[in-house]
TIMI-2910 file (N, C-alpha, C, CB; in pm, 1 decimal, decimal comma, always signed):
<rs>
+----------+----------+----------+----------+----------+----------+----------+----------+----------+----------+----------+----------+------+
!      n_x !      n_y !      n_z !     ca_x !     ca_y !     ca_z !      c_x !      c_y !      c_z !     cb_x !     cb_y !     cb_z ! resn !
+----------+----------+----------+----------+----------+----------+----------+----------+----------+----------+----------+----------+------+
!  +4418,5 !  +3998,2 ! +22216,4 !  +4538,9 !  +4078,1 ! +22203,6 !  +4661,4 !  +3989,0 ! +22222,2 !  +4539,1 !  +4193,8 ! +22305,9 !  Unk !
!  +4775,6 !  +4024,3 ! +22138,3 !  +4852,5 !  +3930,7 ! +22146,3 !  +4971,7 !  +3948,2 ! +22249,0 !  +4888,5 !  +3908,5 ! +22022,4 !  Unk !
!  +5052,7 !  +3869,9 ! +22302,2 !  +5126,5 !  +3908,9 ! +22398,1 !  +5261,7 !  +3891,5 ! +22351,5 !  +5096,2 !  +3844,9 ! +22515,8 !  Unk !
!  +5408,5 !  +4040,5 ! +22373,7 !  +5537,7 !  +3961,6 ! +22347,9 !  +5572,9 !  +3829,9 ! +22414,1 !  +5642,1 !  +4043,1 ! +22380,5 !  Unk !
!  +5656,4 !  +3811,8 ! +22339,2 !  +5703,5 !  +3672,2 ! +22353,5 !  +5877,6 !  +3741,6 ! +22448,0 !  +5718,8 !  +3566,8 ! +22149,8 !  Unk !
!  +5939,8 !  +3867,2 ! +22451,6 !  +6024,0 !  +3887,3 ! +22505,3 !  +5957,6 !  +4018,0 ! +22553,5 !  +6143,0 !  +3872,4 ! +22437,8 !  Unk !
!  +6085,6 !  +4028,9 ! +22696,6 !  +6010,2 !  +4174,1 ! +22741,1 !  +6150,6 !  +4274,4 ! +22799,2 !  +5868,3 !  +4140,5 ! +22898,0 !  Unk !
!  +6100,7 !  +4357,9 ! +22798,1 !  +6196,8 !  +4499,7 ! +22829,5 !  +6299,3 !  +4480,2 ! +22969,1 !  +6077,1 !  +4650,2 ! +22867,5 !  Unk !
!  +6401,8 !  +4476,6 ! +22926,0 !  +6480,1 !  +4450,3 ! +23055,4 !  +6515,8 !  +4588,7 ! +23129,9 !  +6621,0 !  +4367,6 ! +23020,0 !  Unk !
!  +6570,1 !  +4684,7 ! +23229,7 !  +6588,8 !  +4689,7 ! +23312,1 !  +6686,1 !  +4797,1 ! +23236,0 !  +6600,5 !  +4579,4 ! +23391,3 !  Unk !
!  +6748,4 !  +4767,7 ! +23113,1 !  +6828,6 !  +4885,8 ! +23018,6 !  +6821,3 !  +4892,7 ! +22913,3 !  +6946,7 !  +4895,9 ! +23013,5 !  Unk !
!  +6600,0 !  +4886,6 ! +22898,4 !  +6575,6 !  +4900,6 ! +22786,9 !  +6562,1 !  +4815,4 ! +22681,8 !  +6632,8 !  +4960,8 ! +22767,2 !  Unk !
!  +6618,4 !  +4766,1 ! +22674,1 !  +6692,3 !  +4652,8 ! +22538,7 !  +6598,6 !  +4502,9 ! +22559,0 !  +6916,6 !  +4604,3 ! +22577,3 !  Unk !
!  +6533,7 !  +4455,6 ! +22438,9 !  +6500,9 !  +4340,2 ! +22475,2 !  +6618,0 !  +4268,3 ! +22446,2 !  +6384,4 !  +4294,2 ! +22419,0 !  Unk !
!  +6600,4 !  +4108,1 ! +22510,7 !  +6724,9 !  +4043,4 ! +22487,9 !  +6745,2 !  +3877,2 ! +22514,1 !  +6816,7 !  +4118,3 ! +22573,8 !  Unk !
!  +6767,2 !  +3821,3 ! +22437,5 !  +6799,4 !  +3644,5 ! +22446,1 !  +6916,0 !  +3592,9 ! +22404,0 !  +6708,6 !  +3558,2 ! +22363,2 !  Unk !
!  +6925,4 !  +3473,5 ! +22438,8 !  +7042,8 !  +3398,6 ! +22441,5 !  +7003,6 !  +3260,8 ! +22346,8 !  +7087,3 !  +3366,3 ! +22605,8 !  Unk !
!  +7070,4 !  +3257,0 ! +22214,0 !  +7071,0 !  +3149,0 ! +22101,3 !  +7160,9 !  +3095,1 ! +22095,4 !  +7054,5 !  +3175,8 ! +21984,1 !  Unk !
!  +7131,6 !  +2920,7 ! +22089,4 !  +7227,4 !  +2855,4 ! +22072,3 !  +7269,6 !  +2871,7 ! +21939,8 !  +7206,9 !  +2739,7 ! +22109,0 !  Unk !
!  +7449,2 !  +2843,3 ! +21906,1 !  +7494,2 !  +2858,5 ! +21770,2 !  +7535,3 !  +2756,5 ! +21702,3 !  +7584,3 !  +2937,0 ! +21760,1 !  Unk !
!  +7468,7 !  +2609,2 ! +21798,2 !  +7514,8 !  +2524,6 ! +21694,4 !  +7650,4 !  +2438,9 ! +21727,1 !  +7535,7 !  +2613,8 ! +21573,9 !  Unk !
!  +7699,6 !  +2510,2 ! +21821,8 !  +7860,3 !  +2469,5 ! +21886,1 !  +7878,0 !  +2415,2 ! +22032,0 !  +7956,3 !  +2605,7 ! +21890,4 !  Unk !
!  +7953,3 !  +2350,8 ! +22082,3 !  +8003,8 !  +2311,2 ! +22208,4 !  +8138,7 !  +2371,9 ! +22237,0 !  +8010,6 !  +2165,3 ! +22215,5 !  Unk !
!  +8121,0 !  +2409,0 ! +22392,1 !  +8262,2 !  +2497,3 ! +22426,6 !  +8322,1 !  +2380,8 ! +22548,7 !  +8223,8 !  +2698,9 ! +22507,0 !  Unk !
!  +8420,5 !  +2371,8 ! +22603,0 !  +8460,7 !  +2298,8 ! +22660,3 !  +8407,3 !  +2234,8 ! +22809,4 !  +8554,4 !  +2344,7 ! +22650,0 !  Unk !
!  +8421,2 !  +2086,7 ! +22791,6 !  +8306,2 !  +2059,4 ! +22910,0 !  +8177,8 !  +2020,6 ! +22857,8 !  +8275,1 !  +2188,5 ! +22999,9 !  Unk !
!  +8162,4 !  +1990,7 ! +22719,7 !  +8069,2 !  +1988,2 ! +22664,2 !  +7944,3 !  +2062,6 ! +22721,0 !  +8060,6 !  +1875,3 ! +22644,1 !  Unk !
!  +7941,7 !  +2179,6 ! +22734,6 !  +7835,7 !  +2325,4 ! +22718,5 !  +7809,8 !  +2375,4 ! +22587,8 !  +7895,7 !  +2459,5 ! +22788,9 !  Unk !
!  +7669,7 !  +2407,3 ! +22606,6 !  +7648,0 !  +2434,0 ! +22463,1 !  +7680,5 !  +2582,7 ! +22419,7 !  +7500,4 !  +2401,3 ! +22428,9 !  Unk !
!  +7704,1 !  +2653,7 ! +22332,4 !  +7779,7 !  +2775,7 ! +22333,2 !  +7680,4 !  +2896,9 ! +22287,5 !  +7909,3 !  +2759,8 ! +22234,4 !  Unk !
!  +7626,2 !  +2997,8 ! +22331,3 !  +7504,7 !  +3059,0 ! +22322,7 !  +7592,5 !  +3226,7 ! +22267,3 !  +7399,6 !  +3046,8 ! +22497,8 !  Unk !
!  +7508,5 !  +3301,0 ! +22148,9 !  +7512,0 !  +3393,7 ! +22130,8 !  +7432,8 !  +3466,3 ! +22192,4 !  +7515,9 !  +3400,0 ! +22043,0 !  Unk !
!  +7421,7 !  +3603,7 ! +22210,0 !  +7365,5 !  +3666,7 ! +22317,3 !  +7291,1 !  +3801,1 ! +22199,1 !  +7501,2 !  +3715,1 ! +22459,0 !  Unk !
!  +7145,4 !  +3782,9 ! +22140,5 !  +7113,2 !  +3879,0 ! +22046,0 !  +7006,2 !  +3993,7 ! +22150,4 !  +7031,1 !  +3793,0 ! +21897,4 !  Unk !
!  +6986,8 !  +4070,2 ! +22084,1 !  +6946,4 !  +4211,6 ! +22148,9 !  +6872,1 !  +4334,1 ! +22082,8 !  +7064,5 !  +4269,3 ! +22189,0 !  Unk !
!  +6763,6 !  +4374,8 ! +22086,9 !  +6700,1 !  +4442,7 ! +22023,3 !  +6634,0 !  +4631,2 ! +22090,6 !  +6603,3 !  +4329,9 ! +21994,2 !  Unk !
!  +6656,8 !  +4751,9 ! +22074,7 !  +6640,2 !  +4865,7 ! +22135,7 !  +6482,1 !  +4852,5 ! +22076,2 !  +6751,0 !  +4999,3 ! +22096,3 !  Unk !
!  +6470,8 !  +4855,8 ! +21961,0 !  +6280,7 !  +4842,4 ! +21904,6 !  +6208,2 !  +4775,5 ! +21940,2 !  +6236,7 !  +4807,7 ! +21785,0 !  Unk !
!  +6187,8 !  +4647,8 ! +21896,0 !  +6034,2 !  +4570,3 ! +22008,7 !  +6096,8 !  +4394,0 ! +21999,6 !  +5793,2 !  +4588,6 ! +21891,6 !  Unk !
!  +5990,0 !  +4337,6 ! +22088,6 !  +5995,8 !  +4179,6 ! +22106,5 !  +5979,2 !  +4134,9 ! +21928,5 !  +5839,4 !  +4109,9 ! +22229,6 !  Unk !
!  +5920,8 !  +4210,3 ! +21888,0 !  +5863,0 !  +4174,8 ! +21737,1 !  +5961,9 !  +4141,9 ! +21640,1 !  +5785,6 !  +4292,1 ! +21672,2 !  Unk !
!  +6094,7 !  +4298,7 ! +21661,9 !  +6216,6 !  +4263,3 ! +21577,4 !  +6298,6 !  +4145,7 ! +21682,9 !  +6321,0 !  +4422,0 ! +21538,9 !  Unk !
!  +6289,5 !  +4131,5 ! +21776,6 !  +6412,5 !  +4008,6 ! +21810,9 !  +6377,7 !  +3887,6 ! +21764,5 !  +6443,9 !  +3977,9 ! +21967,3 !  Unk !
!  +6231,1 !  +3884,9 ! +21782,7 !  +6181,4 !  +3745,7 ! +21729,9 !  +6257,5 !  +3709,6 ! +21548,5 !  +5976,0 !  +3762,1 ! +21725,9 !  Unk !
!  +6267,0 !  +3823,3 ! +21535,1 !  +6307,5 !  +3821,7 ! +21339,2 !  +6426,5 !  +3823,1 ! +21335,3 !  +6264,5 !  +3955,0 ! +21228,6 !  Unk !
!  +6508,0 !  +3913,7 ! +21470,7 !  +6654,5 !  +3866,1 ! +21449,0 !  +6718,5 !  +3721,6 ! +21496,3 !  +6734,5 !  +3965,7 ! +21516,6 !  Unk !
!  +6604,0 !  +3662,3 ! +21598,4 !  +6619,3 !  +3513,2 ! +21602,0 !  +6630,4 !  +3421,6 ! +21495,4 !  +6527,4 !  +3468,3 ! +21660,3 !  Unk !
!  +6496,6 !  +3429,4 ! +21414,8 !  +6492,6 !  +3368,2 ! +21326,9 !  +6547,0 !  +3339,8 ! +21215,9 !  +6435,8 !  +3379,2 ! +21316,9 !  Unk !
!  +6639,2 !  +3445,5 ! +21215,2 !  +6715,9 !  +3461,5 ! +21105,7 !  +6823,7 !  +3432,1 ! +21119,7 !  +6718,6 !  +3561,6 ! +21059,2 !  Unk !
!  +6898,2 !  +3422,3 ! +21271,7 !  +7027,0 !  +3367,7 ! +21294,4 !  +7012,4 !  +3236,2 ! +21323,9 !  +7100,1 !  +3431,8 ! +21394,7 !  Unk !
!  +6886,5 !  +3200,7 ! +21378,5 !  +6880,7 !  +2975,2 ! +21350,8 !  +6841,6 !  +2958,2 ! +21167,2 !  +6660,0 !  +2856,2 ! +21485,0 !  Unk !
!  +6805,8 !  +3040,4 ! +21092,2 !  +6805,6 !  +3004,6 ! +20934,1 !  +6941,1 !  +3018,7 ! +20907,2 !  +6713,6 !  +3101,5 ! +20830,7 !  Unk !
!  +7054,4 !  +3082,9 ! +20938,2 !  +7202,1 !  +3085,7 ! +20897,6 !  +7262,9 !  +2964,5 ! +20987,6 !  +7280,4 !  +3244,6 ! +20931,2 !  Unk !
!  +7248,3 !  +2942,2 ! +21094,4 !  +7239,0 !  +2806,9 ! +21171,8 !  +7250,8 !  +2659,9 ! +21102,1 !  +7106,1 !  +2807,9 ! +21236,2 !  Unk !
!  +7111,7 !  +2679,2 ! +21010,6 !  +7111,9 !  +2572,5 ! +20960,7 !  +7169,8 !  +2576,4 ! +20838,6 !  +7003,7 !  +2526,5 ! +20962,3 !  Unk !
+----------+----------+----------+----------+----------+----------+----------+----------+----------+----------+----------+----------+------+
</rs>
């Protein structure tokens, strides 16, 4: 059985933090913050799809 790769936070919502590619001052790297109400399954796809516009 396979296991998510993200899990249900606390208000529901799964949720991660992607880098965008940018530096903010202080040289930190600058992270979008994506979020999903349906499953680990769609964030994984909304990940993937914002590091394919990334590149």
């Amino acid at each position: 059985m396979a296991t998510a790769k993200y899990k249900r936070g606390a208000d529901g919502y799964f949720s991660t933090n992607v880098w965008d590619g940018t530096y903010i001052a202080g040289g930190k790297k600058h992270y979008k913050h994506l979020r999903s109400k349906k499953s680990s399954k769609d964030l994984e796809k909304k990940v993937k799809e914002f590091e394919d516009n990334v590149k």
